[in-house]
C-alpha positions in Angstrom: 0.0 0.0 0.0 1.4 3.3 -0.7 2.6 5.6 2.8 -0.1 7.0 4.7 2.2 10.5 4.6 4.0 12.1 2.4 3.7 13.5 -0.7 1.8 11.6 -4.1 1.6 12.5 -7.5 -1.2 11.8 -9.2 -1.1 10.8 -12.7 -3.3 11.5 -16.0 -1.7 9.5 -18.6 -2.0 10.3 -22.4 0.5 9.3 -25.1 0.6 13.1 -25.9 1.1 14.9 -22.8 0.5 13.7 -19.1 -1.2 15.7 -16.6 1.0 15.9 -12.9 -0.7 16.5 -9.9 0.7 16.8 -6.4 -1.0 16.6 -2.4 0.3 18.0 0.6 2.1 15.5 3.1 -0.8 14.9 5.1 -2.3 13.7 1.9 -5.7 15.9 2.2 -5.7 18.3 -0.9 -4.1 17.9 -3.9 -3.3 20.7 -6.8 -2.2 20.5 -10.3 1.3 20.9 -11.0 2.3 20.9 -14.5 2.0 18.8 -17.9 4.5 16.7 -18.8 4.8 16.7 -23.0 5.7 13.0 -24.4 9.4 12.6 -25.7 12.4 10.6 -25.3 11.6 8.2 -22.6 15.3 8.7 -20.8 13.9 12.6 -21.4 10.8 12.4 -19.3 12.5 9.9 -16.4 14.8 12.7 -16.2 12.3 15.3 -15.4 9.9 12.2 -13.1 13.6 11.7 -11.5 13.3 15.4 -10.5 10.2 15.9 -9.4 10.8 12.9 -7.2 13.6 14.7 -5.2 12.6 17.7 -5.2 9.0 16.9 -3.5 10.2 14.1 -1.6 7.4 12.0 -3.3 6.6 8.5 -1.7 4.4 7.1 -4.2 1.8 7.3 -7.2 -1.3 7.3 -8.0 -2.6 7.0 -11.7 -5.6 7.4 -13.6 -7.1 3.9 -15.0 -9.1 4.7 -18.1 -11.9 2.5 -18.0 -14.8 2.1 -20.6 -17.8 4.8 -19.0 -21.1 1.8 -19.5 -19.1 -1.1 -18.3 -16.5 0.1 -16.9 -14.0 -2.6 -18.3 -10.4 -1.7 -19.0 -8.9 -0.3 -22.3 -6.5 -0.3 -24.8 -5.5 2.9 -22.9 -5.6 1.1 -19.2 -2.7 -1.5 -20.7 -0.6 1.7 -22.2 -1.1 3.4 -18.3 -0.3 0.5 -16.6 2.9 -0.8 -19.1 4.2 3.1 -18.7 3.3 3.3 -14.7 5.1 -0.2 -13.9 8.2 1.1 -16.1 8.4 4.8 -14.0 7.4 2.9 -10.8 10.8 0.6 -11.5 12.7 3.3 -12.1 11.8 5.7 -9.6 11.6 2.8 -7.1 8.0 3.5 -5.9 4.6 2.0 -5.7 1.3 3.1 -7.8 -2.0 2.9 -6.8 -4.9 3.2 -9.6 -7.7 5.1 -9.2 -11.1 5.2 -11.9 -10.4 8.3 -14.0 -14.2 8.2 -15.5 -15.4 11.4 -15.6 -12.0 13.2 -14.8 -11.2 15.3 -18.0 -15.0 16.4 -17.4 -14.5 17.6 -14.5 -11.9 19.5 -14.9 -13.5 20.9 -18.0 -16.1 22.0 -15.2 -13.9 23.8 -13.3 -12.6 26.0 -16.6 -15.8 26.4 -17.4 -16.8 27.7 -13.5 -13.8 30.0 -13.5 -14.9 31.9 -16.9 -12.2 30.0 -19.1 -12.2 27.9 -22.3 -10.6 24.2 -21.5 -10.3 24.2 -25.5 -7.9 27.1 -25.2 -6.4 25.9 -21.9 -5.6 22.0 -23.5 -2.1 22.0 -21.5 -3.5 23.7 -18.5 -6.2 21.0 -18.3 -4.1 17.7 -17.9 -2.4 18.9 -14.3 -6.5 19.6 -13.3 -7.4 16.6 -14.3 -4.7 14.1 -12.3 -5.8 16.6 -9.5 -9.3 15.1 -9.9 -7.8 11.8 -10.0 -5.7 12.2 -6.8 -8.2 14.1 -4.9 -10.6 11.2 -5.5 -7.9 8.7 -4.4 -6.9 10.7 -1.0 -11.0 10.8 -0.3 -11.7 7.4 -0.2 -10.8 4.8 2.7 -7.9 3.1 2.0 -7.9 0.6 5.0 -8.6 -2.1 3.1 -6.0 -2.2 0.3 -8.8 -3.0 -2.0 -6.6 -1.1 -5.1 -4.3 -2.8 -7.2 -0.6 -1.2 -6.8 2.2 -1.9 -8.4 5.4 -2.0 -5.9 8.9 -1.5 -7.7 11.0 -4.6 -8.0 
């Protein structure tokens, strides 16, 4: 299970840009961070590396697309995990997944509440969206371990 303290990041995957969101160390209330554009692989562990140390993160949590009716994993849940289990090696931390239905709408929402196109704000938008991802993982009970992780090996 991933610490009870500490900071997370939470995770919107896309093969185009990923949303990165972060939580305070009492894991209450998480904010967007920034958007991390798709490159070179050893490009983007480089700048995960970073954000690692500099926020003294102590795990993951990432956004599971799942099909909206059923609910049943994707062609983009195996990309998320296969890219998740790869940075979670790396970075030597565990990931949690947490359902991302409904996340980019949200955080749609929110432009849409504060007077602001999310069409013009597209890079602005991923960060909100892990935020709604993480905020909905540090709001549910976690006694249980009920959520798949995967630990580093």
């Amino acid at each position: 299970m991933l610490p009870r303290t500490g900071a997370l990041l939470g995770v919107d995957f896309g093969t185009r840009r990923i949303g990165i969101a972060i939580c305070n160390p009492e894991q209450t209330i998480a904010m967007p961070l920034e958007t991390l554009h798709r490159s070179v692989p050893a490009r983007e562990l480089a700048r995960w590396k970073e954000l690692a140390t500099d926020y003294r993160i102590v795990g993951l949590v990432c956004g599971l697309p799942l099909h909206a009716q059923s609910g049943d994993e994707s062609k983009m849940s195996a990309l998320a995990r296969s890219y998740m289990s790869w940075l979670a090696a790396e970075l030597r931390l565990t990931v949690d997944f947490q359902d991302e239905r409904h996340s980019s709408s949200e955080a749609e929402l929110h432009f849409w509440a504060t007077g602001r196109s999310p069409q013009k704000n597209k890079a602005k938008l991923d960060p909100v969206a892990a935020r709604v991802i993480l905020q909905s993982y540090l709001d549910q009970p976690r006694a249980s371990g009920t959520n798949e992780e995967i630990s580093p090996q």
